[in-house]
C-alpha positions as CSV (number, residue, x, y, z in Angstrom):
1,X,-58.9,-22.3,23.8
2,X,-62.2,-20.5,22.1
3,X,-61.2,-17.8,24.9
4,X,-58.3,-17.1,23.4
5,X,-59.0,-17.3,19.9
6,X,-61.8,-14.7,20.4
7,X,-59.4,-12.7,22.7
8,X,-57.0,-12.1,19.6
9,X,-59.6,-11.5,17.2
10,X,-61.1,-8.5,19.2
11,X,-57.3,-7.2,19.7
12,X,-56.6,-7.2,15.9
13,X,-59.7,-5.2,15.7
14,X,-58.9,-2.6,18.1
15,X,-55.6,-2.1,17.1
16,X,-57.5,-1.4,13.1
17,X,-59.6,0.8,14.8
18,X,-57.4,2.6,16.8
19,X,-54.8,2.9,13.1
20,X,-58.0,4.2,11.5
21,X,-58.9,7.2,14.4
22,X,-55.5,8.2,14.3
23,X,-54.9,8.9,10.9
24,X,-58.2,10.3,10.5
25,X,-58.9,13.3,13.0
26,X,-61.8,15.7,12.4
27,X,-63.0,14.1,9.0
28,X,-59.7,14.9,7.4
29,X,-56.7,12.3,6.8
30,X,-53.2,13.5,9.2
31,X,-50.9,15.4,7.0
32,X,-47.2,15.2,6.6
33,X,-45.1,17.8,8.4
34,X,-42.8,19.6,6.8
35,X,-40.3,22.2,6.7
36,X,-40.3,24.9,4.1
37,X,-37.9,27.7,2.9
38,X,-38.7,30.3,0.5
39,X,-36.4,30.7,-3.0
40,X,-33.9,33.8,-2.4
41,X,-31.3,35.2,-4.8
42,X,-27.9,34.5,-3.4
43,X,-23.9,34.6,-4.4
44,X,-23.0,31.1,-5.1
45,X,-19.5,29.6,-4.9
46,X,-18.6,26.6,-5.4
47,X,-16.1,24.5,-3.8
48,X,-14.3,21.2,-4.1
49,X,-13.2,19.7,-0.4
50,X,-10.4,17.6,0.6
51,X,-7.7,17.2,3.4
52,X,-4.3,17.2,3.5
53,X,-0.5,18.1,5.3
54,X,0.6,21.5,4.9
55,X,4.7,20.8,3.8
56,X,7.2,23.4,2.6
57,X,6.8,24.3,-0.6
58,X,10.7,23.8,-1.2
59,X,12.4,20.8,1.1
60,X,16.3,19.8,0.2
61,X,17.1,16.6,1.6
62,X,20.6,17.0,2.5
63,X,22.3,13.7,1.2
64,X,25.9,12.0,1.8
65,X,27.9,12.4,-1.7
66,X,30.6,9.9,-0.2
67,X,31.3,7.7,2.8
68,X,32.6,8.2,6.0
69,X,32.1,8.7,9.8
70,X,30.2,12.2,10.7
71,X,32.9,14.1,13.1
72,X,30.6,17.1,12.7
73,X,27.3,18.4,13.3
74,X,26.8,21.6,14.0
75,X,23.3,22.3,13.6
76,X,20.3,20.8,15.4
77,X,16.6,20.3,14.6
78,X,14.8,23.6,13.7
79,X,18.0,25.7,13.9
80,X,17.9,28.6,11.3
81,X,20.9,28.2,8.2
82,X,21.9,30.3,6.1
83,X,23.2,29.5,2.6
84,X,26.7,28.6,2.5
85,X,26.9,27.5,6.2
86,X,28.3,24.1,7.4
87,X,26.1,21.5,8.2
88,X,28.0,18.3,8.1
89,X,31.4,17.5,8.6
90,X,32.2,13.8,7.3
91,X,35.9,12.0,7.8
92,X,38.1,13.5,5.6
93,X,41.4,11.4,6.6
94,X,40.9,8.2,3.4
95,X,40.1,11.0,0.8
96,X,42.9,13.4,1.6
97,X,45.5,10.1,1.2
98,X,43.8,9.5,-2.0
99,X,44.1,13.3,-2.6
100,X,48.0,12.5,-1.7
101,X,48.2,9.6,-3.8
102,X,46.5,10.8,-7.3
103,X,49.1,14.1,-7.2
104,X,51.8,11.6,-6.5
105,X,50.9,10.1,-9.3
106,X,50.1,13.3,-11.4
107,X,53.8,13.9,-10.9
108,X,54.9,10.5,-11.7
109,X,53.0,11.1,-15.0
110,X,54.4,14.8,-15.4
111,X,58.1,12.9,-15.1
112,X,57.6,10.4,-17.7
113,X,56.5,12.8,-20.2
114,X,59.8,14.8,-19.5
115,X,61.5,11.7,-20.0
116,X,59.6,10.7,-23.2
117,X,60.9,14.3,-24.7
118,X,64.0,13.8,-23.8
119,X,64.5,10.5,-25.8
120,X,62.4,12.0,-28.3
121,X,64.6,15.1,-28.9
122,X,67.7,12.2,-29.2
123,X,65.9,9.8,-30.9
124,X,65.2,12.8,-33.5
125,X,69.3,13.9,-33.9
126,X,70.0,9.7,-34.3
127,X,67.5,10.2,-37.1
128,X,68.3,13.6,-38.9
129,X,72.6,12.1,-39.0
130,X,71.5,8.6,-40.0
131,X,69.3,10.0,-43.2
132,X,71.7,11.9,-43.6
133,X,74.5,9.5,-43.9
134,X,72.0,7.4,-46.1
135,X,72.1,10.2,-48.2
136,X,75.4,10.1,-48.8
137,X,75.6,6.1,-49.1
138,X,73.0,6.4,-51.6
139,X,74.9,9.0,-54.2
140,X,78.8,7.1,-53.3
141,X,76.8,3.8,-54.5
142,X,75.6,5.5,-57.8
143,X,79.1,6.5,-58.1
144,X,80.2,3.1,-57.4
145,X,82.5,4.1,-54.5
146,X,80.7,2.1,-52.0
147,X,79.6,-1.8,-52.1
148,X,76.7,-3.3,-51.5
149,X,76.9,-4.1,-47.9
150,X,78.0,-0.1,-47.3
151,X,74.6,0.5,-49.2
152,X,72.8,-2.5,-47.2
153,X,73.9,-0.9,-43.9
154,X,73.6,2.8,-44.2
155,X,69.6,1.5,-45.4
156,X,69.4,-0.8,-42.4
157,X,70.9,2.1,-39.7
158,X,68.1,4.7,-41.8
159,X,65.3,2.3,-41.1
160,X,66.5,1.6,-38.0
161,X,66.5,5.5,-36.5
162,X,63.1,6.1,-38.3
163,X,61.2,3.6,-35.9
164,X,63.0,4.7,-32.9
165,X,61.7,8.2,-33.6
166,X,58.7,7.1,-34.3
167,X,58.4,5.4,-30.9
168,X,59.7,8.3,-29.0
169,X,57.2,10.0,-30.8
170,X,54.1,7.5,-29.7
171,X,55.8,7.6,-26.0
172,X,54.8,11.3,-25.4
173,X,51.3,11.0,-26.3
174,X,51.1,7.8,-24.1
175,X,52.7,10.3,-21.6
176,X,49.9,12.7,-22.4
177,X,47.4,10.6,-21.9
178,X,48.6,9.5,-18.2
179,X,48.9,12.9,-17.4
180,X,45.5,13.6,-18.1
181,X,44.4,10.5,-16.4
182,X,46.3,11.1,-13.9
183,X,45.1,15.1,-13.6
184,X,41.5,13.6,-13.8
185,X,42.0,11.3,-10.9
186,X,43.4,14.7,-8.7
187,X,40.3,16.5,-9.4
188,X,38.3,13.4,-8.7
189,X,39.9,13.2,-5.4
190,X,40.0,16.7,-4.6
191,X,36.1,16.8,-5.3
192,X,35.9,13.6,-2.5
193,X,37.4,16.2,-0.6
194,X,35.6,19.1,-0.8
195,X,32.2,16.7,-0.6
196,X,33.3,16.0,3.1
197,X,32.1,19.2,3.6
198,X,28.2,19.6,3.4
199,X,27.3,23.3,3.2
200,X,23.8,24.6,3.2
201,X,22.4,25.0,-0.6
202,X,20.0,27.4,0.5
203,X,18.6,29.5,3.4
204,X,15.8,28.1,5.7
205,X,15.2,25.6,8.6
206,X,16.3,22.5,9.5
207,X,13.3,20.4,9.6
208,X,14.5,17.2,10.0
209,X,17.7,15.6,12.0
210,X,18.5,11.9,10.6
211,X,21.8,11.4,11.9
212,X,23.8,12.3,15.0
213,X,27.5,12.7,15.5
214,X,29.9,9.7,15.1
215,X,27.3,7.5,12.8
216,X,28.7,6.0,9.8
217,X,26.6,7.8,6.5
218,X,27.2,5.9,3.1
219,X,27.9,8.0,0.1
220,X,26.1,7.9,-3.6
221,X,27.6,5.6,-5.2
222,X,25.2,3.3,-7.1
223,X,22.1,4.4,-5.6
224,X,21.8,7.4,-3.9
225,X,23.6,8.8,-0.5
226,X,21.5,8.5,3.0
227,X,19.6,11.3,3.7
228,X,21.4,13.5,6.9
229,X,19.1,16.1,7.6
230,X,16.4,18.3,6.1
231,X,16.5,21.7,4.9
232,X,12.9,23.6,4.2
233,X,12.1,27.2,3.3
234,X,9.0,27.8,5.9
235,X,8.8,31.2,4.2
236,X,6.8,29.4,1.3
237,X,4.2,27.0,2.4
238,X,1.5,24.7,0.6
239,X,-0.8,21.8,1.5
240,X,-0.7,18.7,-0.3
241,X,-4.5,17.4,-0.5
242,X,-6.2,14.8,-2.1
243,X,-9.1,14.8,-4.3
244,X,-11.4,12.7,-5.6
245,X,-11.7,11.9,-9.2
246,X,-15.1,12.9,-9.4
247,X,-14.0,16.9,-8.3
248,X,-10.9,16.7,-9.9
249,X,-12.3,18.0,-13.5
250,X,-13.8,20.7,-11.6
251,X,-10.1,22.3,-10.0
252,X,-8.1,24.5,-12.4
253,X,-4.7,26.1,-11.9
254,X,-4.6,29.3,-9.5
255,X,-8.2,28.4,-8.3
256,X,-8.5,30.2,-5.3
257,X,-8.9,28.2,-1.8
258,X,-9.6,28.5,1.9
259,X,-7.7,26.9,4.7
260,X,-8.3,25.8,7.6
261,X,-5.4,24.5,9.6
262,X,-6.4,22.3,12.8
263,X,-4.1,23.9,15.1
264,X,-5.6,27.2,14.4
265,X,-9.1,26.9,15.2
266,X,-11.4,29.9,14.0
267,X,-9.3,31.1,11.3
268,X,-9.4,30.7,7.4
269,X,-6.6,31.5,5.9
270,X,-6.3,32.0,2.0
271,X,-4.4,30.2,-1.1
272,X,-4.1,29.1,-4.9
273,X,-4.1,26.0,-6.5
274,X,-0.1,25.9,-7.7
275,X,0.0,21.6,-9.1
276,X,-2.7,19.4,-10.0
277,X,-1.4,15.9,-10.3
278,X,-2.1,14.1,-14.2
279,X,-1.7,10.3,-12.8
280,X,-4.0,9.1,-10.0
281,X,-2.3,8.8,-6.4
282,X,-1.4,4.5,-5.7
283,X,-1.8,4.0,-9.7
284,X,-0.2,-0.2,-11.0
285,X,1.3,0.1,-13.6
286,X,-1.4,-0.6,-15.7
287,X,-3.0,3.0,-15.0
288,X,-5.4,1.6,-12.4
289,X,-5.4,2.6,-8.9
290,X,-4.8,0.2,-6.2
291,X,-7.6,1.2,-3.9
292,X,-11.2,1.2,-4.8
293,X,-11.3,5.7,-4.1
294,X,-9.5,7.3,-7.0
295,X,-7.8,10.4,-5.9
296,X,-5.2,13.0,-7.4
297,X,-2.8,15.1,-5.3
298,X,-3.4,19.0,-5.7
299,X,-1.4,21.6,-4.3
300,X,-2.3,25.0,-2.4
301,X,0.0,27.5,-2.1
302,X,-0.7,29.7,1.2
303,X,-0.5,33.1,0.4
304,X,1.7,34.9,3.4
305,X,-0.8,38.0,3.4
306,X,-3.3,35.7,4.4
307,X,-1.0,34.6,8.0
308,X,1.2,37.9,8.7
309,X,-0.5,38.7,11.8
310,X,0.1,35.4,13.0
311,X,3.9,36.3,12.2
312,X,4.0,39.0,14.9
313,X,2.9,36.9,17.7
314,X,5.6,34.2,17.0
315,X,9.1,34.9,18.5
316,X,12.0,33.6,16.2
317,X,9.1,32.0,13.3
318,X,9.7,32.4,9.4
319,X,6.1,30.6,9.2
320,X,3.2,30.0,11.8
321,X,3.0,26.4,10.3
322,X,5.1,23.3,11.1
323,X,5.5,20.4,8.1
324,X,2.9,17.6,8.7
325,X,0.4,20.2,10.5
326,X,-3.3,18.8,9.2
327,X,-5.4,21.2,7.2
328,X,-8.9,21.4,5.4
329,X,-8.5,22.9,1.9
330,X,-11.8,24.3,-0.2
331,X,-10.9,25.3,-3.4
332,X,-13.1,27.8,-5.1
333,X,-14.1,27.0,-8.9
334,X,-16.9,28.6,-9.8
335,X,-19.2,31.5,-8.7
336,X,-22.6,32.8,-9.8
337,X,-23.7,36.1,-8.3
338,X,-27.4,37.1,-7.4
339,X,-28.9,33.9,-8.7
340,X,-32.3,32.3,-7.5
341,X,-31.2,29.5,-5.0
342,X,-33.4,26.7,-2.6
343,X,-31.6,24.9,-0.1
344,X,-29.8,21.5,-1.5
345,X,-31.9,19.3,0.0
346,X,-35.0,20.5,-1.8
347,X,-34.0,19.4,-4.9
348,X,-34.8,15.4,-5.8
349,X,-35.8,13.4,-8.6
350,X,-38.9,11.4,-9.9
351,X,-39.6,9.3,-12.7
352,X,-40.2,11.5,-16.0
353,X,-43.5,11.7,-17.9
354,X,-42.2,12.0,-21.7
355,X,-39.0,9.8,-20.8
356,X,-39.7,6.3,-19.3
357,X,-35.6,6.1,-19.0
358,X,-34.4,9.2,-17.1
359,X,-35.9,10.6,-14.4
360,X,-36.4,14.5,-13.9
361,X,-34.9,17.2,-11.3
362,X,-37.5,19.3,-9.4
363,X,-38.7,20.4,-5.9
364,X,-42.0,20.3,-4.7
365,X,-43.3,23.9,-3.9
366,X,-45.6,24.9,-1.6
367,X,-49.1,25.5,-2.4
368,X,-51.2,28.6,-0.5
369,X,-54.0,25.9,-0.4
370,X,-51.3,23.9,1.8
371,X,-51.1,21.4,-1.1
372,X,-47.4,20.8,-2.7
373,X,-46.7,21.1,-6.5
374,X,-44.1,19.1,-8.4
375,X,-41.8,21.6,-10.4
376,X,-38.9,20.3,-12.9
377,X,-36.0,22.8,-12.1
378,X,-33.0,23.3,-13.9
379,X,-29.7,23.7,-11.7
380,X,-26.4,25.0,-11.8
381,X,-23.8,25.1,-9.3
382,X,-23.8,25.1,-5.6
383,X,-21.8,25.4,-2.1
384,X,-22.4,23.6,0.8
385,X,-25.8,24.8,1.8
386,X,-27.6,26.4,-1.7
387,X,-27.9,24.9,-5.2
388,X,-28.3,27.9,-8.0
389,X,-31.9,27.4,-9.9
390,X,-31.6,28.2,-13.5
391,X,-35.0,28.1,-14.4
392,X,-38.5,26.8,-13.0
393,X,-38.4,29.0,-9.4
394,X,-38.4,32.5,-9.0
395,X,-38.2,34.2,-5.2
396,X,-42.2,34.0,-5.2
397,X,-42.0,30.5,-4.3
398,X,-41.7,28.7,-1.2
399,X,-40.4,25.1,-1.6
400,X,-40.2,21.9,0.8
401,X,-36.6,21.3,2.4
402,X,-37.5,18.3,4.5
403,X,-37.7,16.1,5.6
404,X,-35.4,14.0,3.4
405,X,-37.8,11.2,3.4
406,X,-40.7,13.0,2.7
407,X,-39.3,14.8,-0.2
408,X,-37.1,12.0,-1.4
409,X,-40.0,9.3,-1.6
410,X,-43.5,10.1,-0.1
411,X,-44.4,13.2,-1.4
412,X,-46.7,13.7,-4.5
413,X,-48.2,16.1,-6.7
414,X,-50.7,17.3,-5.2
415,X,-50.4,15.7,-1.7
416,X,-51.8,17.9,1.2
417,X,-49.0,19.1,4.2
418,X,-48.6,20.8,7.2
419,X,-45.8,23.4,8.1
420,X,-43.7,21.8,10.7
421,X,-43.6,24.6,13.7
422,X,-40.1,26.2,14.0
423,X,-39.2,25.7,17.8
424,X,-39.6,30.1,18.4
425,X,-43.6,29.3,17.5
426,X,-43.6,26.5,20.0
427,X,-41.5,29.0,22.5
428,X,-44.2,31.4,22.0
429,X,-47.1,29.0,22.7
């Protein structure tokens, strides 16, 4: 038991000792290796990244107006239309009988107004002799020729005419009104008609196929008609992308982009920012979004120049790109030209000496005595790799780019380092 006791005492020593010898080497302490890049003036540009589908810019969804049983379809998926050409045939037979049916009753209507002027037109002469006559009656009565009940009765047959006219009179304009009805209802019906036809409303490519020959399709009637096919100009394309709140304030209408579509590896193709949504994409109705990563939709138009060559190795193509087809978009919103610049990683924070509650931005340069220096920077914009310096660096300086740890937490002002060796030094050694 002593055996052991002593046995672990001696170990915890050595393994102190051994700690102490290997940071200490030589008399000096072992210094932190790190990786250095000197300040350069550089174009900056910077971007705002998302992902997206590329989709037509301009998709009709070709839709049933009324209801029936397709007996047509002469068109299959990714056939090139033209504007005016047939698409979809739907059962005409029920809306030619109601066709049938409303001009029957057009004429029915047409009939009775004929009729209504014809009693009119007698019902007018019955009037003109009976006032007339009550004329007559009236100035024999003054002279005493006729009685009473002469006078009574020519009044009563006066009276009598007058509402008989006057009901002629309210029978054509009932008439008038049922022919219009009845005129409305033709065009109504000749409209079903004509909407058993579905032509193309514009040129371009059918990019979708829903239905298929002999499937029932239900018309618009309270909510809207089932979708039959797809029509998209491919001529015009744009990517629907998604970004994040925080880089939305930073894309602005006709920004300039770069796209790279996934099935086209090794080429970059060119756009401009044509929509940037104003409500955030899966938004409740109280304004929140559902999900915890705000985003807003932004659209790219793809500028044709951009993909023409692509064009001329394509047999039968308007576009190079297929709806759906996965792309990376980076738009471009700001630029700074021949500005100093450090590599992004270089720059990092530490606690302020005149403000307890904000901390400061700086780098740490190197030293020629091999020692680093804190230096509070002031940045701008950056890209991907560079972050512009607005003051604080000039190209004299060479400052620490990693490693992340190192410059994130360890390092100090005034902290001696070594220059980690590049693997062409080691190559050479």
């Amino acid at each position: 038991m002593k055996f052991t006791k002593k046995f672990w005492i001696i170990s915890v020593v050595a393994i102190v000792v051994l700690g102490i010898a290997g940071k200490w080497y030589g008399g000096r302490e072992t210094l932190d290796e790190v990786d250095v890049e000197q300040a350069a003036v550089r174009d900056i540009v910077e971007r705002v990244s998302a992902s997206g589908k590329i989709q037509p810019e301009t998709e009709v969804n070709i839709t049933a107006e009324v209801s029936g049983q397709i007996l047509a379809l002469p068109v299959k998926e990714g056939d090139r239309v033209e504007k005016g050409d047939l698409l979809v045939q739907i059962n005409p037979d029920l809306y030619e009988a109601a066709l049938n049916r409303a001009q029957a009753a057009a004429n029915s209507a047409r009939s009775n107004l004929a009729s209504a002027k014809a009693q009119h037109a007698q019902a007018n002469a019955q009037f003109f002799a009976a006032e007339k006559n009550w004329q007559r009656t009236q100035q024999l009565f003054r002279d005493k020729v006729v009685s009473q009940a002469d006078y009574d009765a020519g009044e009563a047959n006066f009276i009598s005419t007058e509402a008989t006219l006057t009901a002629a009179s309210e029978s054509i304009r009932s008439a008038e009104f049922a022919i219009s009805s009845a005129e409305a209802s033709v065009q109504e019906a000749r409209d079903n008609l004509s909407r058993t036809t579905l032509l193309a409303p514009q040129s371009g490519t059918v990019t979708a196929l829903v239905k298929e020959v002999g499937e029932s399709v239900q018309g618009n009637g309270f909510t809207a008609g089932e979708v039959v096919m797809k029509v998209s100009d491919l001529s015009i394309m744009e990517v629907d992308v998604e970004v994040n709140e925080s880089d939305i304030v930073r894309v602005g209408m006709n920004d300039e982009a770069e796209v790279e579509v996934d099935a086209y590896l090794d080429e970059t193709f060119m756009g401009s920012v044509t929509e940037i949504g104003n409500t955030a994409l899966n938004a409740g109705l109280n304004g929140f979004a559902m999900d915890q990563v705000t985003n807003f939709s932004v659209k790219v138009r793809l500028q044709p120049e951009s993909y023409a060559e692509l064009l001329t190795t394509l047999e039968d193509a308007s576009s190079p790109f297929r709806p759906g087809m996965s792309a990376k978009v980076d738009v471009l919103t700001r630029s700074a030209d021949a500005v100093v610049s450090v590599p992004i990683q270089s720059v990092t924070t530490r606690e302020s000496e005149t403000d307890e509650e904000e901390d400061e931005l700086g780098v740490f340069v190197l030293e020629p005595s091999g020692e680093v220096r804190w230096q509070r920077v002031e940045t701008g914009i950056q890209d991907n790799r560079y972050i512009e310096i607005k003051s604080g660096l000039d190209t004299t300086l060479t400052v620490v780019t990693g490693p992340y740890q190192s410059i994130s937490r360890t390092l100090d002002d005034g902290d001696a380092v070594e220059i980690k060796a590049t693997e062409e030094a080691e190559e050479d050694q």
